[in-house]
N, C-alpha and C positions, 0 to 999 in steps of 0.2 A: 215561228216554230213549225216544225214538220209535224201535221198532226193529222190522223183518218178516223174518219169513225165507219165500224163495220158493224153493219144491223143484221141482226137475225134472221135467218132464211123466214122466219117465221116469228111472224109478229104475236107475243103473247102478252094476256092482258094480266096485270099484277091482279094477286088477289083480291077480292072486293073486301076481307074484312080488315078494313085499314085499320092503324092500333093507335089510340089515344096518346096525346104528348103529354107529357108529364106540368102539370102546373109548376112545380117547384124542380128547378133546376140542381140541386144538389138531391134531391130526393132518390131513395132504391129504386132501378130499375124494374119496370115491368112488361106490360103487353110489347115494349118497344126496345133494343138496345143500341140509342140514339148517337154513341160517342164511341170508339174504341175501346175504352174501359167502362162502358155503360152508363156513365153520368158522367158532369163536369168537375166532380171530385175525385174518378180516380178508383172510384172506387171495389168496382168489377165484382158486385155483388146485385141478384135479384131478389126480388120478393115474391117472384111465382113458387106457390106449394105444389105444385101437381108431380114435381118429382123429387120424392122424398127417400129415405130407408126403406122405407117400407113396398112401394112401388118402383125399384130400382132393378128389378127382377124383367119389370115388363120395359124397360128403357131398349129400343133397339133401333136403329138404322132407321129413316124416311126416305130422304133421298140422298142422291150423288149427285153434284155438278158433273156438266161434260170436262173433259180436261183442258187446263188453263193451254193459252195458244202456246205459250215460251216459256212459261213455267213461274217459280216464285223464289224469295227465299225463304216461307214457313215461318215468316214473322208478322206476318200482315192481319190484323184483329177484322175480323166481318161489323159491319154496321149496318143494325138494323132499322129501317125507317118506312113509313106508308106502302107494305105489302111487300118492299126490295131488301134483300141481301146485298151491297155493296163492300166489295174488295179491291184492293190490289194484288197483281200478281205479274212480275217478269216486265212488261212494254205494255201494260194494259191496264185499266181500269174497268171493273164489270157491275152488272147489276142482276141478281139473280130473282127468281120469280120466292116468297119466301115460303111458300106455302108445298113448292113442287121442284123447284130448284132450275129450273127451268132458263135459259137465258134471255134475258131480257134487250138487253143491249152490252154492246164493247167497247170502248173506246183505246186506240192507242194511241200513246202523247208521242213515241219517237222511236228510233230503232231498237230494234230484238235487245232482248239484256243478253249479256256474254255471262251465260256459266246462271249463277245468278245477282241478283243487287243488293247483297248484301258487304262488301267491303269499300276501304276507302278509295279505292283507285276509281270507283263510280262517278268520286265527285270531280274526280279530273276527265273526265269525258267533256267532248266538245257538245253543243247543242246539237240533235235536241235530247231533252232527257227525260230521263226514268220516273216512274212514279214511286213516291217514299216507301220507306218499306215499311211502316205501321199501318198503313189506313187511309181512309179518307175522314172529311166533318159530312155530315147532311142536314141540312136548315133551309128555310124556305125555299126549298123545292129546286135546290140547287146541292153539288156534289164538289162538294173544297177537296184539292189535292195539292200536295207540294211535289216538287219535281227535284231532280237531280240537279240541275244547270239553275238551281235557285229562283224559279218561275215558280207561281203559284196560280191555278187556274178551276174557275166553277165553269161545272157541267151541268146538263139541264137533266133534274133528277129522272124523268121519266124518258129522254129519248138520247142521253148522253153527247148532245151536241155541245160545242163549247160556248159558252157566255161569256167570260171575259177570260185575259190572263196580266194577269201582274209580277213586277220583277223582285224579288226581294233585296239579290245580291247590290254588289256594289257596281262602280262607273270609275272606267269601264268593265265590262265583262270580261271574267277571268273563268278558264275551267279553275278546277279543286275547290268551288263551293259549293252548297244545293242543300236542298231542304230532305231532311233525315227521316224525323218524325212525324206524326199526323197531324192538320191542321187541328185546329181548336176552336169554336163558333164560342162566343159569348156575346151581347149587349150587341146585335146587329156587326159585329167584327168577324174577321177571321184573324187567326194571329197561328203565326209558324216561327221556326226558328231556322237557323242557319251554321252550317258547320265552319269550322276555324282551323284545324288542324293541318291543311296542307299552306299557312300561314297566314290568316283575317283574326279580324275581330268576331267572334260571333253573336247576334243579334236576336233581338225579337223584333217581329216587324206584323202591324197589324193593318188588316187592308179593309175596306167597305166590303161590307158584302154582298148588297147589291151591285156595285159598278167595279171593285176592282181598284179604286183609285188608291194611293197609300195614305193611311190617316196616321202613324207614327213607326219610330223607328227604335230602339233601346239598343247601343251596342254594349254589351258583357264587361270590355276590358275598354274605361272610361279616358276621354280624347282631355286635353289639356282644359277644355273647358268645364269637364263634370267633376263633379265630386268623389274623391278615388282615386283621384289622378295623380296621387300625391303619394301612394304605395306603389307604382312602380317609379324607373329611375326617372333622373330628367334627361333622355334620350329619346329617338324613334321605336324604340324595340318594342311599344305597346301597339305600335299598329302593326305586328302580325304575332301579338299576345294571346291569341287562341282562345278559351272560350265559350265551347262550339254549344248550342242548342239540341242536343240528339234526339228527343223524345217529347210527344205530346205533354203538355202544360196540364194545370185546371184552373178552374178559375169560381169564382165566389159573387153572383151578379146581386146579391145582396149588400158587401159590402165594396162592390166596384174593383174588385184586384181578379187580377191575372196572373197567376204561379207558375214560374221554371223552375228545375234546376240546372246550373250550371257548368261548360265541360273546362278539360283540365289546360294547362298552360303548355305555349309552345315557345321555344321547343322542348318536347316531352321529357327529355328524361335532365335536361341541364337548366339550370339556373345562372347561370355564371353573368348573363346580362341581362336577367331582371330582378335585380335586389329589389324586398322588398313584399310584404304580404301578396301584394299580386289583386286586389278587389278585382273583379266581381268574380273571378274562378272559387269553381267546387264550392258554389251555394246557393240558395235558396232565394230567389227573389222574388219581392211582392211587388206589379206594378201597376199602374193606374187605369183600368181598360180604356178610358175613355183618352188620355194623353198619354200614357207609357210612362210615367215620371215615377219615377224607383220611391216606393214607399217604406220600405223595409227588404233587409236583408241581414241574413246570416251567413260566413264561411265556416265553412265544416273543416277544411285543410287552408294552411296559411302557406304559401309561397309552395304550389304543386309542382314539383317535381317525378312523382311517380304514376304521370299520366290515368291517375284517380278522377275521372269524369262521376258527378252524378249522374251513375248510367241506370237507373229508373225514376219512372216518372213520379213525383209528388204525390200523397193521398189528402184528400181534405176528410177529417174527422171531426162529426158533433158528440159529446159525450160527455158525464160528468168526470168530476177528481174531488176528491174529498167537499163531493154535496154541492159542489157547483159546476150550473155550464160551460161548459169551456169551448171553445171553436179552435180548431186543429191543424197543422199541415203538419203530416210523416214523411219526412225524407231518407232515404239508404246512402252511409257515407261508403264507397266501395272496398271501402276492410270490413266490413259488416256490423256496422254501427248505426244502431236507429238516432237520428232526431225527432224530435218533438218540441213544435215550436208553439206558441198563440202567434195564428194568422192572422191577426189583425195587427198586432205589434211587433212582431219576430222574437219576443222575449223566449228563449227554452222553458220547456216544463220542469225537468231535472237542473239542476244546476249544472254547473260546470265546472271543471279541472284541468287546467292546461297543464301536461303532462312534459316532460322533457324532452326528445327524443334526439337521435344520432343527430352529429353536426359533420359539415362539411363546408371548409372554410371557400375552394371552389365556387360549390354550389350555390351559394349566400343563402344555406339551409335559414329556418326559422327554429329559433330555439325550441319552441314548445308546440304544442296540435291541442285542439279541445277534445274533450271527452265529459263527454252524462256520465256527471256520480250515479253509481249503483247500474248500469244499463249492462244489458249481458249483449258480448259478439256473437255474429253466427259463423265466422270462419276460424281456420285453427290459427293460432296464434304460433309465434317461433317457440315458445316451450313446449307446442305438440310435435311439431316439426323434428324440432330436438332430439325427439325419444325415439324416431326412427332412423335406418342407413341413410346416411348423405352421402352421395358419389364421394371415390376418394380425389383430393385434390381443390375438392371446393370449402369454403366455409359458411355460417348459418349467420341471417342477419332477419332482422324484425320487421315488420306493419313501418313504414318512415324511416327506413334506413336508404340512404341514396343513394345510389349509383356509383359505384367507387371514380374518383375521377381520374384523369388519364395517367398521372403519376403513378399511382397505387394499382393494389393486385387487380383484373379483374377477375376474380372467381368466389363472387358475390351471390346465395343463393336467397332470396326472399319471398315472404308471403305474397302469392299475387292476389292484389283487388279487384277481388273475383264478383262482386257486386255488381251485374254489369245486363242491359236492355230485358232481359226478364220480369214482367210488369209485376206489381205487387196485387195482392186483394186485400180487402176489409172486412170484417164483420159486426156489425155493432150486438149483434147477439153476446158475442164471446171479447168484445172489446181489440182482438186483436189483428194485428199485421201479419198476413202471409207473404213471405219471400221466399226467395231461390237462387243458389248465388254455387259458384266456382271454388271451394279451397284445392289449391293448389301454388306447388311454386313455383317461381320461375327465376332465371340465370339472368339478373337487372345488370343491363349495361349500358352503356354508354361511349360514344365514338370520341377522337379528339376533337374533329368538328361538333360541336353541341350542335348544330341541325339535322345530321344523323337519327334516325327512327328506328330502323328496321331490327337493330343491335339487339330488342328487347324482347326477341323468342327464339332466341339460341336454342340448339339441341342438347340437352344434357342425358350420356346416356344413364340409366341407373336412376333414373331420378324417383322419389318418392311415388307412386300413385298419386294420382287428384283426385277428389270424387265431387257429387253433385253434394249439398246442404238446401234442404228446406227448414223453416223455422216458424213458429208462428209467436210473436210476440206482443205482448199486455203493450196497447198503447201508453196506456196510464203510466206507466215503469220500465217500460223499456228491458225489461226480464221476459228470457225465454219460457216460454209455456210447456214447448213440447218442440222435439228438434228429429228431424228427421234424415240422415246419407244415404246418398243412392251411389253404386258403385259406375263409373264411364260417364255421360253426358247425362248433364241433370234436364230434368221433364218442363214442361213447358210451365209458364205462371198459372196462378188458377186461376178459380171462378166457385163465389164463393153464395149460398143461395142460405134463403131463409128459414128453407126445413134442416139446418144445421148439416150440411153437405160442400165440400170441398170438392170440384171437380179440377184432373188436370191430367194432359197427355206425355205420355211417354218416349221415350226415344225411340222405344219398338213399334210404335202406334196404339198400345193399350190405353183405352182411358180409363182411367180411375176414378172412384170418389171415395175420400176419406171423411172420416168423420172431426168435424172442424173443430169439435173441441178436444181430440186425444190425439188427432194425427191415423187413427188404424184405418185400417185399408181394408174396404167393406165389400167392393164392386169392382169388375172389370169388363171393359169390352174391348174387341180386338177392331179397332177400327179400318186396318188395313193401309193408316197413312203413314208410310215408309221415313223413316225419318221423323218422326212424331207431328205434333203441330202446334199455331198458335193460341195463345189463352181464347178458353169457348165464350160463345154469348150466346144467352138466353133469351127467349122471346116467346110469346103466346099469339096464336091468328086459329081465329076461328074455332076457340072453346080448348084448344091444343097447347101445351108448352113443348115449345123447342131447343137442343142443342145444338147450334152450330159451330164446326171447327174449321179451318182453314190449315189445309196441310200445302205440301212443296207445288200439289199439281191440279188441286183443288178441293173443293167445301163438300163436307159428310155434316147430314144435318139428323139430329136423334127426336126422337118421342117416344111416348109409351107407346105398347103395341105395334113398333114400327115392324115395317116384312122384310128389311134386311141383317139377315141373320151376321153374328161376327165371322170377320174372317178369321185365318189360318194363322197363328202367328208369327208375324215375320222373325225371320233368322237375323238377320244384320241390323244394327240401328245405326243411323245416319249420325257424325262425326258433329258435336257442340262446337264451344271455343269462346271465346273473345271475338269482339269489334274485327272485323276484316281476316278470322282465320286465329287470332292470337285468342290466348285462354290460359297462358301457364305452361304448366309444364305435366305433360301428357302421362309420364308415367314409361315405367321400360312396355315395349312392345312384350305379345306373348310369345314365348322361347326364346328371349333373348334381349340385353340389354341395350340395343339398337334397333334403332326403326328409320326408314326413310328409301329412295333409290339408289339401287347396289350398281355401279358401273363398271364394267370388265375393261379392265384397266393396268397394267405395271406401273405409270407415271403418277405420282403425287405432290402436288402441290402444299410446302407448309402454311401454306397463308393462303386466302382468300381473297379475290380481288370482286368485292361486290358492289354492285350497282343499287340503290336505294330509290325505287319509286315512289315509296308509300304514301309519303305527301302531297303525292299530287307533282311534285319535280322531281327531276334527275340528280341525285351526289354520288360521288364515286367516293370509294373507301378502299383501303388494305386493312383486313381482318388479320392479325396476325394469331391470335387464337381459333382459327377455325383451318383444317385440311382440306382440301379440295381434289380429289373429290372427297369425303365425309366414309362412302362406307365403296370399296372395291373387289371387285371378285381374280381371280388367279389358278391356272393349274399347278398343282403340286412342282417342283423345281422349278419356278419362276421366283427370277431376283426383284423384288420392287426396288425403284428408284424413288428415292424423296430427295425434291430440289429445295432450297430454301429461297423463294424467289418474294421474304418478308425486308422488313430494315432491320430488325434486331436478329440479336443471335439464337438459335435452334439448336435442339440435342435431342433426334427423333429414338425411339426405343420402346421395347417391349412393356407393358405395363406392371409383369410380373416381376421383369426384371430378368430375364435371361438374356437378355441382348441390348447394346446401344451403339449407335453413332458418337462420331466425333462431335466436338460443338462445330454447327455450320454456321459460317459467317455469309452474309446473302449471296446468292447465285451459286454457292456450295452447292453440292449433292452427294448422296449416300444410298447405299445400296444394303438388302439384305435378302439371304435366299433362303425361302419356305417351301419345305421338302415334305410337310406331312400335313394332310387335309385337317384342316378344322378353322375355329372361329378365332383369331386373333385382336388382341384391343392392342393400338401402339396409339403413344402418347408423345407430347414432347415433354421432356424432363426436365427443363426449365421453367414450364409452363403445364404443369400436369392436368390443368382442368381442360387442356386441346388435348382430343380425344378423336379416333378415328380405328376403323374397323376394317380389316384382311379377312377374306372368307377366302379358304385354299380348297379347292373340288381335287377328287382324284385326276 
């Protein structure tokens, strides 16, 4: 691999007052925050009191990192370990001084990131590649990264030179895999996962950590020899069953297991050829650190269809339930549905209810989905949905209604599984789960080819608002506590501390702290990080507790009595979503029920001829619901032309209804002349959810 390490003009020596490691590996973090989520469970909570209510007054600014070389995507959690700050950010791995922020050393694994790394086409990059966008592990004086091109390599914690690297992916090497999430250290292991999506199996794979070598391997969607292998068909179509590992694990070195969760099946939105539950997608697995041998497992969704990845990571929870101990893992099903299982057995805490849902004889839907008796959702369901305007022309479908398939209409609006890399927190003060998630809808579709992707973030103009949801919910019961909407992109996951303090950043760059048992919003500081940042970690050096945050271009680290006073508050906040830019459905733009690039144009296209990379390869499609271009500019007495250059028949015309074309049969065209300035919506009347925009200028 292509790899440099660039050292500091200036050699700085990490703080002398190194911070104790914790005996017990599940235990609340303290003087150290040794894992991306602060412990091996997940659980992104401290037990430093020095910044409480009460002293949240004196909470200000320490220091600044210099800015990152290439920049980041504002998902990458800092890890703090013996006096360093350790990040990713953009082509780089850093270590900052933790006391002054100061640079320690840099390492980069490969070339510049383009834009940033946060989408799928990442994983279709040739070698060499990107560092994950979560994190790194730090353990014995070594720095675990996963990479984009499915390499996973330790660096030497104090001078960032590289130690080993190991491969995770498969043989041979294919671009469209690579490691997403941050490594995970347990029981002298590292263990990472591997994404599926642009068509693998995705895996856990755990390496030595001293030498690198691979001591096991677990793929997700099980080979004719494992167990499981009997819910999908008897065909090849499980070796590119998808899968994928997105997100840091945790793991239980008491009772030997290793925790994922799950991602969703490929291809994303069809079933048509894999009848069949589908094991091990969209669930919970418990494996053996020492061998990988699948101990237990739950599916939250039976035969995924609606690209429903467990897209946060696991909590491990100790707590009681009616007077006895129980040992815990909290999983988020992406409609906003908590699990609650016993980690040691995958039994649920709640019972269960396999509910009915839409069938689609196509799809070889599954008749039923589980559901926790009594568990309250945190996204809106289709009966909220309901009660407001739906663009006209479309219709309302629910949480598991499919993808209409190619026969039938498509102008399908649904809940989208807005549950998605936003890490959770814990608290055992107040027993419950903090999460953060997406309600919003979106226009579910699906191509004639089922390998088709891209189909699933259509523009819909008019469409409802989305907004952000926070929730904090009773482990024990699975009931919301206290629920909280934020209007445009929702704020980053907290960090959840022992003086009953909720911290978490905003999309303006405000940080907040709420009070963790009501949700109110006590504190602000204007941090200055554009685009908000990732969930903070806490740490104490030198008599001090610290906040660190990791925004797009670098780390703002807080204490009390700090001397950097808040900034100004930024006017813009940088744009949320989904996995690689997808999020739903956005909502009408302001002043107007479209949004997107306006092209000065007379010629329109009724159809679409699009090119689909997302997976990683090349398909080609004819959209026959989409205009091309989408939204066109014109001076006043200008004729547009609209060709129909789809297979099926066209009938272009005014939405209002003051004008229509003939029906165009392909390579037809039609013409209409606009003599008076304003905003026009023309649709096809055949097909009224194709929608496309006339701006006439004087």
């Amino acid at each position: 691999m292509f790899k440099r390490l660039f050292a500091a003009a200036i050699v700085i020596t990490a703080a002398t007052a190194l911070v104790r490691t914790q005996s017990n590996a599940l235990a609340p973090s303290t003087r150290e925050w040794p894992n991306v989520s602060g412990d091996l469970g997940n659980s992104r909570y401290t037990a430093l009191t020095q910044i409480s209510r009460d002293t949240l007054p004196k909470l200000k600014g320490a220091w600044q990192t210099e800015r990152f070389v290439d920049g980041g995507a504002g998902r990458a959690m800092p890890v703090v370990k013996d006096g360093m700050v350790f990040l990713t950010g953009g082509s780089y791995v850093y270590a900052f001084d933790a006391k002054t922020g100061a640079t320690i050393w840099k390492h980069q694994t490969g070339a510049a990131a383009a834009g940033n790394n946060s989408g799928l086409n990442d994983f279709a990059r040739a070698e060499p590649g990107l560092p994950d966008r979560e994190g790194v592990a730090v353990a014995d004086g070594k720095v675990f990264v996963g990479l984009s091109n499915a390499h996973a390599i330790a660096l030497d914690e104090k001078t960032g030179k590289e130690i080993w690297d190991g491969y995770a992916g498969i043989d041979p090497p294919r671009p469209g895999q690579g490691i997403s999430g941050a490594p995970l250290y347990a029981g002298g292991l590292v263990f990472v996962g591997t994404s599926a999506d642009p068509g693998f199996r995705g895996k856990v794979v755990a390496f030595d950590g001293q030498t690198g070598k691979k001591a096991w391997e677990f793929f997700v969607v099980p080979g004719p020899e494992d167990a499981g292998h009997e819910t999908w068909p008897p065909t090849d179509t499980y070796k590119v069953g998808g899968g994928a590992i997105w997100l840091v694990g945790a793991a239980d070195p008491e009772l030997g297991l290793v925790y994922f969760g799950t991602g969703n099946g490929v291809p994303q939105y069809a079933g048509d050829e894999r009848a069949g539950t589908n094991l091990y997608l969209c669930s919970i697995i418990a494996l053996d650190i020492k061998t990988g041998k699948l101990k237990w497992h739950y599916q939250t969704i039976k035969h995924d269809v609606w690209e429903a990845d467990m897209g946060m990571s696991p909590i491990l929870v100790n707590t009681q339930i009616a007077g006895r101990d129980r040992k815990l893992i909290a999983a988020m099903r992406a409609d906003g549905t908590l699990f609650v299982v016993d980690r040691e057995t995958g039994r649920p805490v709640l019972p269960i209810e396999d509910r009915k849902v839409p069938q689609d004889k196509t799809q070889r839907t599954w008749p039923t989905q589980p559901y926790p008796v009594g568990a309250d959702h945190m996204l809106d369901e289709c009966d909220v949905w309901a009660k407001k305007p739906i663009p006209p022309g479309f219709r309302l479908g629910c949480f598991f209604s499919p993808a209409p398939s190619p026969s039938e209409l498509p102008n399908l609006l649904t809940p989208f599984p807005g549950m998605r890399q936003t890490p959770m927190a814990y608290s055992p003060q107040t027993n419950y789960i903090y999460a953060l998630g997406n309600s919003s809808l979106q226009w579910l579709r699906r191509a004639e080819d089922p390998y088709v992707f891209i189909l699933g973030g259509a523009r819909v103009p008019g469409m409802p608002a989305a907004h952000g949801v926070m929730a904090a919910i009773d482990v024990r019961t699975s009931k919301i506590a206290w629920k909280q909407d934020f209007t445009g992109p929702r704020p980053s996951g907290a960090m959840a501390t022992a003086t009953g303090l909720l911290f978490q950043t905003m999309p303006d760059g405000n940080l907040q702290a709420r009070d963790a048992k009501t949700g109110e919003m006590i504190w602000q500081y204007q941090t200055g990080l554009n685009g908000g940042a990732a969930p903070g970690a806490s740490y104490e050096i030198d008599g001090e507790q610290y906040i660190a945050l990791a925004g797009r271009n670098n780390i703002l680290a807080l204490k009390l009595n700090g001397t950097l006073e808040p900034k100004l508050d930024v006017a813009d906040a940088a744009g949320g979503g989904g996995r690689g830019g997808r999020g739903g459905g956005a909502g009408a733009a302001p002043g107007g029920l479209f949004n997107g690039p306006i092209t000065d144009t007379f010629r329109v296209e009724v159809a679409s001829y699009v090119r689909d990379s997302s997976n990683g390869s090349v398909r080609m499609y004819v959209d026959e619901h989409a205009f091309n271009p989408y939204r066109i500019r014109v001076k006043a007495g200008t004729t547009v032309r609209w060709v129909n250059n789809g297979r099926i028949l066209h009938t272009v015309g005014a939405e209002d209804g003051s004008w229509t074309s003939s029906r165009l049969v392909p390579l037809e065209a039609a013409g209409h002349l606009f003599d008076k300035p304003g905003e026009y919506t023309v649709i096809c009347k055949d097909h009224p959810w194709a929608k496309s925009q006339v701006i006439v200028t004087p």
